[in-house]
C-alpha positions as CSV (number, residue, x, y, z in Angstrom):
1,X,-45.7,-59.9,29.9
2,X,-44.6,-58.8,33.4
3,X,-41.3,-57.2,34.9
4,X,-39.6,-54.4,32.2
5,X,-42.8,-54.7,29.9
6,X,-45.9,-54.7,32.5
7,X,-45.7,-50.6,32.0
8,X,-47.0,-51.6,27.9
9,X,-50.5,-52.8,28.2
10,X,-51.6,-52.3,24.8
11,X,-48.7,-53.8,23.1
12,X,-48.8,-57.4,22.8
13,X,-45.4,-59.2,23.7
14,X,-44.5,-62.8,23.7
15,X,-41.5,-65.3,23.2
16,X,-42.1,-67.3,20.4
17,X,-38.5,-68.8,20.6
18,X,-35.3,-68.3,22.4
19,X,-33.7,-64.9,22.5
20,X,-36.5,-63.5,20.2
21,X,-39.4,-61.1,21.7
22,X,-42.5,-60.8,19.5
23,X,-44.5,-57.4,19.4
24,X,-47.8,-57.5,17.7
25,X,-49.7,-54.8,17.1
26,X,-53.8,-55.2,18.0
27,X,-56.7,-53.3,17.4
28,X,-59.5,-55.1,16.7
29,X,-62.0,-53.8,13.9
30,X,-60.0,-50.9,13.3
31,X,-56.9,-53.0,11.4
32,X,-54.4,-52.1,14.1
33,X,-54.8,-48.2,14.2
34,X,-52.4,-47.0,16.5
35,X,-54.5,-44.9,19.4
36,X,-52.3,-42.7,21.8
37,X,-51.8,-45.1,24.2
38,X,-50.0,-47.1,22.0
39,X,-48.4,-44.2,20.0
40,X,-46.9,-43.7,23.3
41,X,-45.8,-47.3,24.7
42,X,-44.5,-47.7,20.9
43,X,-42.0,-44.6,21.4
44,X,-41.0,-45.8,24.8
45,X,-41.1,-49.5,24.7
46,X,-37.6,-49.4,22.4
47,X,-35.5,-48.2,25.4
48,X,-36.8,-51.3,27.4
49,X,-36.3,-54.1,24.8
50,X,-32.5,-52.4,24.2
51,X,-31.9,-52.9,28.1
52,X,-33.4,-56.6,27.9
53,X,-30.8,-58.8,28.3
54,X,-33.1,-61.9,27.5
55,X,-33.8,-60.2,24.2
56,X,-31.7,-60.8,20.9
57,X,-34.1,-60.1,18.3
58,X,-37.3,-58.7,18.4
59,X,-39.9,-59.7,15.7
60,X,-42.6,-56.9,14.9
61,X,-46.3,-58.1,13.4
62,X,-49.7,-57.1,13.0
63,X,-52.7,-59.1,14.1
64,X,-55.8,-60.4,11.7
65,X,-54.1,-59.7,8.6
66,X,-53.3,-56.0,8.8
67,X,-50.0,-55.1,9.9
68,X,-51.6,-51.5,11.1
69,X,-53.8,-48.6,9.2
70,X,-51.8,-46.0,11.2
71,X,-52.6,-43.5,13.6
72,X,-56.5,-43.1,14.8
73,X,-58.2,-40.6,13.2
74,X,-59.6,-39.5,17.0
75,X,-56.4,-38.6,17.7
76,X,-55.0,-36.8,14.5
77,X,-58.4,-34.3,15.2
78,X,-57.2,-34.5,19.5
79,X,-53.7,-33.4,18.1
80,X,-55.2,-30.6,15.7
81,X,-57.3,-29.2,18.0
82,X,-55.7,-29.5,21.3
83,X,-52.1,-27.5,22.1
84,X,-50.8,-29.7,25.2
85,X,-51.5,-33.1,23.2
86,X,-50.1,-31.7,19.8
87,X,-47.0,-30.9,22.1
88,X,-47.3,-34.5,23.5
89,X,-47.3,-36.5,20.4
90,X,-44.4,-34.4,18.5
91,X,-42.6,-35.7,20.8
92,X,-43.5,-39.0,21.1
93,X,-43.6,-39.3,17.1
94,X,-39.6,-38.1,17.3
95,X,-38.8,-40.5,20.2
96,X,-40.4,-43.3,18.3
97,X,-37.8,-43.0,15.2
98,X,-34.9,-42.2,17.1
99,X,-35.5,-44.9,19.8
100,X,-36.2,-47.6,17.2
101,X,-32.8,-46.3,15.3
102,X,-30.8,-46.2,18.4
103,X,-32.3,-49.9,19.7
104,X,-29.1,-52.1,19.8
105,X,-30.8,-55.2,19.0
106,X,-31.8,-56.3,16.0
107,X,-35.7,-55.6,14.6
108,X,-37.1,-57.7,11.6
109,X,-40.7,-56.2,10.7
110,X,-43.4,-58.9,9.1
111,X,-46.1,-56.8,7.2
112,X,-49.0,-57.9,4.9
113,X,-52.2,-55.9,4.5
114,X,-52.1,-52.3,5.3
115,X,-49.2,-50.7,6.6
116,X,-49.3,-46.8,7.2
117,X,-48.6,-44.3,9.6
118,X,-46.8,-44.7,13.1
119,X,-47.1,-48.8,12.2
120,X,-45.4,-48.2,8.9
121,X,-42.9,-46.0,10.3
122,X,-41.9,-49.6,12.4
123,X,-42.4,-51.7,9.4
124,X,-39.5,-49.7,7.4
125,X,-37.0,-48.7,9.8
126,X,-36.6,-52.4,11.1
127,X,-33.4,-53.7,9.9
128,X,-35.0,-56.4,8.0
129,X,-38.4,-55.7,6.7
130,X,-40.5,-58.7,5.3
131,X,-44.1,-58.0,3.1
132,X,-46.5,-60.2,1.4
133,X,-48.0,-59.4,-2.1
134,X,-51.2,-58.4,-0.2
135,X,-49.3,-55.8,1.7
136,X,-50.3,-52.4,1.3
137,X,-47.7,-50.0,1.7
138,X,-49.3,-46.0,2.0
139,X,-48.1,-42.5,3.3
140,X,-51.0,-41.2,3.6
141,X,-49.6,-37.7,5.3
142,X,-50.3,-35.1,2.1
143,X,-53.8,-37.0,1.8
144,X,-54.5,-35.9,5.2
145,X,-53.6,-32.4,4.6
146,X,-50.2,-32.5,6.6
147,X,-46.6,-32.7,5.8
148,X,-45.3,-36.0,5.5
149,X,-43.5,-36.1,9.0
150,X,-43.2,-39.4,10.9
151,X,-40.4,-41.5,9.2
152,X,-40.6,-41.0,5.3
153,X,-38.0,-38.1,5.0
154,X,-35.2,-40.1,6.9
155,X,-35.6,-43.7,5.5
156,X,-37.6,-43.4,2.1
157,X,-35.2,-41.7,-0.3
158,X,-32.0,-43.7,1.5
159,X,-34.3,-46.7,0.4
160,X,-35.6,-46.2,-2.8
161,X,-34.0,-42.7,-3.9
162,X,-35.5,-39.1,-4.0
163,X,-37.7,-39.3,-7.4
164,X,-39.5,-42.8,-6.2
165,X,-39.8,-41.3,-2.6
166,X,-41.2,-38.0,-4.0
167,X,-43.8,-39.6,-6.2
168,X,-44.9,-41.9,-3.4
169,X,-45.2,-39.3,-0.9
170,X,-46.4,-36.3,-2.8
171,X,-49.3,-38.6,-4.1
172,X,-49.8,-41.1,-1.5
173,X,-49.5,-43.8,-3.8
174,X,-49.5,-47.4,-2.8
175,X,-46.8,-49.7,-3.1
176,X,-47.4,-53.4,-2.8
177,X,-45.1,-56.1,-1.3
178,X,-44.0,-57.3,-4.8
179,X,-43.2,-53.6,-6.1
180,X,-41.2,-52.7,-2.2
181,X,-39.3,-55.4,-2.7
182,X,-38.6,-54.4,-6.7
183,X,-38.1,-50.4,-4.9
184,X,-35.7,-51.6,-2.2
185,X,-38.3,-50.2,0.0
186,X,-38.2,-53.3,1.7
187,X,-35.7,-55.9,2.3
188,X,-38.2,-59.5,1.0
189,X,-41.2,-59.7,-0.3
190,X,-42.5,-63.7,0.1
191,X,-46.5,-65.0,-0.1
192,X,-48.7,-64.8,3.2
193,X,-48.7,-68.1,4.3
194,X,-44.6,-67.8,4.5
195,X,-44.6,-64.7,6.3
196,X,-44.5,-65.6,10.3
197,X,-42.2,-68.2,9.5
198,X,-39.6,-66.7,8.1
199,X,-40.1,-63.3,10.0
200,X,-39.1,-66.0,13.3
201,X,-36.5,-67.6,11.0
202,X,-34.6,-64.9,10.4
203,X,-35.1,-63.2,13.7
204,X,-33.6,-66.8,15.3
205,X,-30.6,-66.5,13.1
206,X,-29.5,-63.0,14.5
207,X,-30.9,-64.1,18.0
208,X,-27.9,-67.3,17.4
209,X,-25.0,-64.9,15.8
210,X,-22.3,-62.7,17.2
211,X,-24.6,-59.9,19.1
212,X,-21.5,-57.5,19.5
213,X,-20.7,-57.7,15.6
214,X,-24.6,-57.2,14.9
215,X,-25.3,-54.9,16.8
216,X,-21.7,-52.7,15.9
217,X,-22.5,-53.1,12.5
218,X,-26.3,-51.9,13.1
219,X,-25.0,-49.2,15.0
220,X,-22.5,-48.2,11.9
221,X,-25.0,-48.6,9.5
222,X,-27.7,-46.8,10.9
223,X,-25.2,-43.9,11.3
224,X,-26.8,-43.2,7.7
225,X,-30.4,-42.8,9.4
226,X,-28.6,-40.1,11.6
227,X,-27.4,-38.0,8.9
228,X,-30.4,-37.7,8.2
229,X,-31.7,-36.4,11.5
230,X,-32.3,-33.0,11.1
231,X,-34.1,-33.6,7.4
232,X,-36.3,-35.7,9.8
233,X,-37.1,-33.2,12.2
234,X,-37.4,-30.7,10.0
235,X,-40.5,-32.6,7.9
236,X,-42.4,-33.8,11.6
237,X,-42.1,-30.3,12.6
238,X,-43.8,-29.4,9.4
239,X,-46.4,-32.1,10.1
240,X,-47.1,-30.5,13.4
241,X,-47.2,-26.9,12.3
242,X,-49.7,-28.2,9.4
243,X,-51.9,-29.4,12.1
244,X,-53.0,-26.5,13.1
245,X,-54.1,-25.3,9.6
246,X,-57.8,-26.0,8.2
247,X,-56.5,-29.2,5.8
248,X,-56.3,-31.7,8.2
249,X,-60.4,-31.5,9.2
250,X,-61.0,-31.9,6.0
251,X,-58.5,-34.3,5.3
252,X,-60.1,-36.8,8.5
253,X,-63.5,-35.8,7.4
254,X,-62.8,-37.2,3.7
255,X,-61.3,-40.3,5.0
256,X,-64.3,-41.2,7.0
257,X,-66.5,-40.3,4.8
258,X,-64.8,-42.3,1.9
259,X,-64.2,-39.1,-0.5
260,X,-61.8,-37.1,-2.2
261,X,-60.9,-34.6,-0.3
262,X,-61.7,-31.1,-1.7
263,X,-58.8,-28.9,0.2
């Protein structure tokens, strides 16, 4: 798309109806990882939908079947090993929560296969968030050898309470569509082939309603996400300070070599 949105060139953004802008992440072959130039145009490219005035809705997707396997692994080993791009991506990991939080319009995620990471960290602080059965829902942050920073410690317990949060993120263990939905970790849980229609049905319905009494009550509600702010920047500073230990090489190396990891 030109205009407000040419500066995103590896975000893909269309209209698919009136008042609604689609975003879908694309990686081809790598399910949707999120590299650093989209880590960054995801933190930024909030700020420019909330001053779209075409824009109602916004409907967030993953291409191929994935909704994203989270953030490359070159980059994770870029952000352990180099100082200036660990400083970089803090902040562009904070931004992105905050930016998506503070968006005035109204997001509705549509995940099936994988979700982790930075793509997850979309998929559950939407304010409507739509799986499939096949979706797979994974924090994989402790696997990895770091704190889990990003989004979990701000939305997961407010969703799904501290003892589910804690044994999903101390153990990285998947969640499915059906069990999210069961959690409260997301808002619907309906089969694949339903899942890009109602993502746009729903999306269409806020796009028609009162935008000041949406967006006021978004704004109220999420004032819940803010309490949470420094309990959020707290864990991603964690994450970051974790980086620079030994676990995270081995963590990367394990996941590419498709082991255990022995930390």
């Amino acid at each position: 798309m030109d205009g407000a949105y040419a500066a995103f060139s590896s975000l893909e953004l269309d209209r698919p109806a009136t008042h609604v802008l689609r975003l879908t992440l694309r990686a081809p072959g790598r399910l949707n990882a999120v590299s650093g130039t989209m880590h960054r145009e995801l933190a930024a490219v909030w700020r420019a939908i909330g001053d779209d005035d075409e824009t109602r809705a916004v409907v967030v997707r993953g291409a191929d079947g994935a909704f994203s396997a989270g953030g490359d692994l070159d980059l994770v080993l870029e952000i352990a090993n180099d100082a200036e791009t660990r400083r970089r991506v803090f902040h562009e990991a904070r931004d992105l929560v905050y930016n998506i939080i503070d968006c005035p319009k109204i997001v509705v995620s549509a995940m099936t296969g994988p979700a982790v990471g930075a793509g997850l960290a979309i998929g559950l602080l939407a304010d409507i968030s739509i799986a499939t059965p096949s979706t797979r829902i994974v924090d994989g942050h402790t696997k990895l050898g770091v704190a889990a920073g990003d989004h979990a410690a701000i939305v997961w317990p407010l969703l799904c309470g501290m003892a589910k949060a804690k044994y999903h993120l101390l153990l990285c263990e998947p969640v499915d569509g059906v069990e999210a939905e069961r959690l409260g970790l997301v808002s619907l849980c309906v089969p694949e082939e339903e899942l890009e229609d109602r993502a746009l049905e729903i999306a269409s319905r806020l796009a028609a309603g009162a935008q000041p009494a949406l967006r006021h009550t978004k704004l109220a509600l999420n004032n819940w996400l803010r309490t949470a702010g420094p309990t959020f920047d707290a864990s991603l500073a964690l994450e970051f300070l974790d980086m620079t230990g030994p676990d995270v090489h081995e963590g990367v190396a394990a996941v590419r070599e498709k082991r255990p990891p022995r930390f």
